[in-house]
Backbone bond lengths (Angstrom), bond angles and torsions (degrees), N, CA, C in turn:
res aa  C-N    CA-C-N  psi(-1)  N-CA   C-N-CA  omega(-1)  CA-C   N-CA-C  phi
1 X - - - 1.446 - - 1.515 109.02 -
2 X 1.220 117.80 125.13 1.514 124.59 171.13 1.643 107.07 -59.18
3 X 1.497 103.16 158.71 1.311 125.65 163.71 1.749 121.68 -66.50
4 X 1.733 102.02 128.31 1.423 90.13 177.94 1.639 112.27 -80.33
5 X 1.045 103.28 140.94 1.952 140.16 -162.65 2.151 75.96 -55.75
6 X 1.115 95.17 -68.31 1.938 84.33 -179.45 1.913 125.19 -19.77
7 X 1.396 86.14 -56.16 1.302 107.99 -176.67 1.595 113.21 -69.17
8 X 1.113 123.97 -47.98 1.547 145.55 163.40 1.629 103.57 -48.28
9 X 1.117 118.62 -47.51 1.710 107.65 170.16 1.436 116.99 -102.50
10 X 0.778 133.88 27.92 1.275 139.50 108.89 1.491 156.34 -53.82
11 X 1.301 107.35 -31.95 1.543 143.58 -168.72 1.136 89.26 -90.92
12 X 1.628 100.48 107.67 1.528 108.29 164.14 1.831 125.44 -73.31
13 X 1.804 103.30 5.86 1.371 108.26 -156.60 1.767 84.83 -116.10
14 X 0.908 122.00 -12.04 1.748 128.61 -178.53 1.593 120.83 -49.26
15 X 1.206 139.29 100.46 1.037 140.62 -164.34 1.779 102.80 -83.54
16 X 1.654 99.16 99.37 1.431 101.78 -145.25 1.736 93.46 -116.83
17 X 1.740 114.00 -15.62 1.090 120.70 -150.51 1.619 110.17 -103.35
18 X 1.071 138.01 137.83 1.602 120.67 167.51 1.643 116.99 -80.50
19 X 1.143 142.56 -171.08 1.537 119.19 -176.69 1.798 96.16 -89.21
20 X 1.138 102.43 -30.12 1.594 111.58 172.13 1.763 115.68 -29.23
21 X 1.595 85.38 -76.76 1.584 111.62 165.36 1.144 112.27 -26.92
22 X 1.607 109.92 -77.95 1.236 97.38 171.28 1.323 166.83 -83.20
23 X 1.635 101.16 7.52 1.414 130.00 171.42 1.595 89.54 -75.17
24 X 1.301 130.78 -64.32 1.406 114.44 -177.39 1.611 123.02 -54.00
25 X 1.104 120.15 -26.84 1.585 125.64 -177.72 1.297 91.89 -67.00
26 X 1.523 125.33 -55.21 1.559 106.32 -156.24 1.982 111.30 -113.72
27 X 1.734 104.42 30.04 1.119 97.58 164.40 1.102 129.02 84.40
28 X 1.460 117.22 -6.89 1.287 136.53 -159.65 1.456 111.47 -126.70
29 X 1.554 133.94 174.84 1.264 143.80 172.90 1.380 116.26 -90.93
30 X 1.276 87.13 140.86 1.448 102.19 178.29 2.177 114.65 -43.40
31 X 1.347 70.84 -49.56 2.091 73.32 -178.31 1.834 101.36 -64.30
32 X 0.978 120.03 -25.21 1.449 121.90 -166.16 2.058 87.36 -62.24
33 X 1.271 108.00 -51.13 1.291 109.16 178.54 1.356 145.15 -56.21
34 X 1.842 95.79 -26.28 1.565 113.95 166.84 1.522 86.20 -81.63
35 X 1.232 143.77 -47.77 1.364 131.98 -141.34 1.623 109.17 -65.79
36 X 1.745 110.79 -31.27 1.223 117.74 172.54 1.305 135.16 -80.02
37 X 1.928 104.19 -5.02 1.018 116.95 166.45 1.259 113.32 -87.63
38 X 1.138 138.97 -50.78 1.225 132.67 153.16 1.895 128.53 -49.72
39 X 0.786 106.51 14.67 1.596 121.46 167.75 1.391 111.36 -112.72
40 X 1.650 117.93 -3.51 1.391 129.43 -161.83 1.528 123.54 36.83
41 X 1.270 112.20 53.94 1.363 125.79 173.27 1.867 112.31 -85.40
42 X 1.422 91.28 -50.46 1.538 101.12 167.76 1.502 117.71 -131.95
43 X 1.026 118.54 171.95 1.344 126.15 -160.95 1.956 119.07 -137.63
44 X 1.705 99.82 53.94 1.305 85.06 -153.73 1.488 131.68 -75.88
45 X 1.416 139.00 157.08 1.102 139.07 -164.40 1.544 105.79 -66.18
46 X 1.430 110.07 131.03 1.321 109.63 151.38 1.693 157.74 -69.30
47 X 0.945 137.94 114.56 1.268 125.53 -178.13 1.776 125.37 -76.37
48 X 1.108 105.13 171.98 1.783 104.62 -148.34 1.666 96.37 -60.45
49 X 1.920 126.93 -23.93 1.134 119.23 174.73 1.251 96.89 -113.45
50 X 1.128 120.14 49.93 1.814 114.50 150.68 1.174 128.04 82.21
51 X 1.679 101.67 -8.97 1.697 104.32 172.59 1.790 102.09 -74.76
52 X 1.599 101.20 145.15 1.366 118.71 137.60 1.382 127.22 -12.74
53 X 1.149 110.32 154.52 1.360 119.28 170.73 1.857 112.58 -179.82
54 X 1.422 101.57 135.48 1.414 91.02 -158.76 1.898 100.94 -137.37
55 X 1.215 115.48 138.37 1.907 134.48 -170.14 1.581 89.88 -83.19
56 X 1.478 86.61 150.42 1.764 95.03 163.05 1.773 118.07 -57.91
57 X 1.388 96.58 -29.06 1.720 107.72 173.94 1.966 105.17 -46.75
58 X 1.657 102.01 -65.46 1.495 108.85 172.88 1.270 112.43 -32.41
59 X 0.987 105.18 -57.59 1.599 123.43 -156.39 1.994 113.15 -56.82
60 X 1.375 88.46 -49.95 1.395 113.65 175.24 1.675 105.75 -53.86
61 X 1.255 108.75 -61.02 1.904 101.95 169.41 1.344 123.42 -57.90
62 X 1.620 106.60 -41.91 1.598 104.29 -177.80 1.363 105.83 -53.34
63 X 1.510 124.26 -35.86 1.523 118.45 -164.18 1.268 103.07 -72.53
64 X 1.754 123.68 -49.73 1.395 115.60 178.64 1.505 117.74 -51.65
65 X 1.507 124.53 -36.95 1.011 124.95 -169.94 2.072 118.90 -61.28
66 X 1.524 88.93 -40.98 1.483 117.64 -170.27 1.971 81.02 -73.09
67 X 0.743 131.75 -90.29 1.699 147.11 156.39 2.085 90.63 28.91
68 X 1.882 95.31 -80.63 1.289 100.48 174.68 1.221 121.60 -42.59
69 X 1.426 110.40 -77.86 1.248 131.57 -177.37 2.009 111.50 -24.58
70 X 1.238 79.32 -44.03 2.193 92.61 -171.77 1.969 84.67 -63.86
71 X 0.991 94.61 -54.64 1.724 92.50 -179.89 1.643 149.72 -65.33
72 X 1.619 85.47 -4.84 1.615 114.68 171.28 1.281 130.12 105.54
73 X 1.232 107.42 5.17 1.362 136.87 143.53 1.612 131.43 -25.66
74 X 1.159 125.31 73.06 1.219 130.93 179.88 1.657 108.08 -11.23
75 X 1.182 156.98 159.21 1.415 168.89 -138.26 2.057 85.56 -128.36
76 X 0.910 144.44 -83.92 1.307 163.82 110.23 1.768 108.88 43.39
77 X 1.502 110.50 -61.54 1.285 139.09 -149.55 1.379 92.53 -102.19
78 X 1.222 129.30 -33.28 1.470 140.83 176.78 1.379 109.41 -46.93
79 X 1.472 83.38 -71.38 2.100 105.77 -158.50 1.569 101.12 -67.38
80 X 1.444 106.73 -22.64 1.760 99.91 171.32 1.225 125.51 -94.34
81 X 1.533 123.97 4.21 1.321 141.30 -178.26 1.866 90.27 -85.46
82 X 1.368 116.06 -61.87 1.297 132.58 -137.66 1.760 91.45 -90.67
83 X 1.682 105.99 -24.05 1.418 106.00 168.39 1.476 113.61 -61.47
84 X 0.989 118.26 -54.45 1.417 153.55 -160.90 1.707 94.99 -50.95
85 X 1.281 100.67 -66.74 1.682 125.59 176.44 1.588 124.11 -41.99
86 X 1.618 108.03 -41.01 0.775 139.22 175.99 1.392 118.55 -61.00
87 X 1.562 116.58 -63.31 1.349 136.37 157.76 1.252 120.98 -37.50
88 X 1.337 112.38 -46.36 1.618 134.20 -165.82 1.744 99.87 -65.47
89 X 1.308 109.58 -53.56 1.063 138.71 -155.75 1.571 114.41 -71.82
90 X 1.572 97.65 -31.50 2.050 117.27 -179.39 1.403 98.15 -78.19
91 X 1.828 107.73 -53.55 1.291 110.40 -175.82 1.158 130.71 -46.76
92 X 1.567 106.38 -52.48 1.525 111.82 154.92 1.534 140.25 -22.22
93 X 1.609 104.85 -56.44 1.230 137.79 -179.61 1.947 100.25 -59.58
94 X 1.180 91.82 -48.98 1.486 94.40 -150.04 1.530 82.42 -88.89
95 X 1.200 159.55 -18.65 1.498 144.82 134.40 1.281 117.32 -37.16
96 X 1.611 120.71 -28.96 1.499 97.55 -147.76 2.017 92.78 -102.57
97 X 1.548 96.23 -23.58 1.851 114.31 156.87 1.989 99.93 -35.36
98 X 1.746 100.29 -75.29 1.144 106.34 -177.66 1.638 134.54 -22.80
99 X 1.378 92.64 -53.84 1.236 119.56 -160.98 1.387 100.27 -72.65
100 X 1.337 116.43 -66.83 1.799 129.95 166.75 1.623 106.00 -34.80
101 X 1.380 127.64 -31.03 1.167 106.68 -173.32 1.405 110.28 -108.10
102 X 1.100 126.79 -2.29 1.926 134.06 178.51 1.802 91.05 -94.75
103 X 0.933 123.89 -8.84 1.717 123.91 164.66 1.558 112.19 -107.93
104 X 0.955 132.85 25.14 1.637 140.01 167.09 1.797 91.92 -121.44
């Protein structure tokens, strides 16, 4: 049984985007998009013939990344800043989970 379409736009993890899509959403080139995949910034899902496909989650880094980058930001220096951020940011989360539940 397929996924209901409700649930699918919602899902910030939904590989909803074509690289098309999303080179036009965020202004940028298509190669700019492999380039961040290959920098392992994002990781986008594949389709059954091999195209791309990219979540509002993706999308959300490519822009920060492109963001830097417009600002002088090494291409390189970006995706490990925003990696970095990223990490910082779960860890956080998943402490502050912690914490909430050793006080219940």
């Amino acid at each position: 049984m397929g996924r209901n379409p409700d649930d699918m736009f919602g899902d910030e993890d939904y590989p909803a985007y074509t690289i098309g899509q999303a080179a036009e959403m965020l202004g940028t080139s298509q190669d700019f998009l492999r380039r961040l995949d290959e920098a392992k910034l994002i990781d986008p899902h594949r389709s059954s013939g091999g195209h791309r496909r990219y979540s509002r989650y993706q999308l959300r880094l490519a822009a920060r990344a492109r963001e830097m980058v417009d600002q002088g930001t090494a291409l390189e220096a970006a995706c490990r800043i925003i990696i970095l951020e990223d990490q910082l940011e779960e860890a956080l989360r998943q402490n502050q989970n912690h914490g909430t539940r050793r006080r219940d």
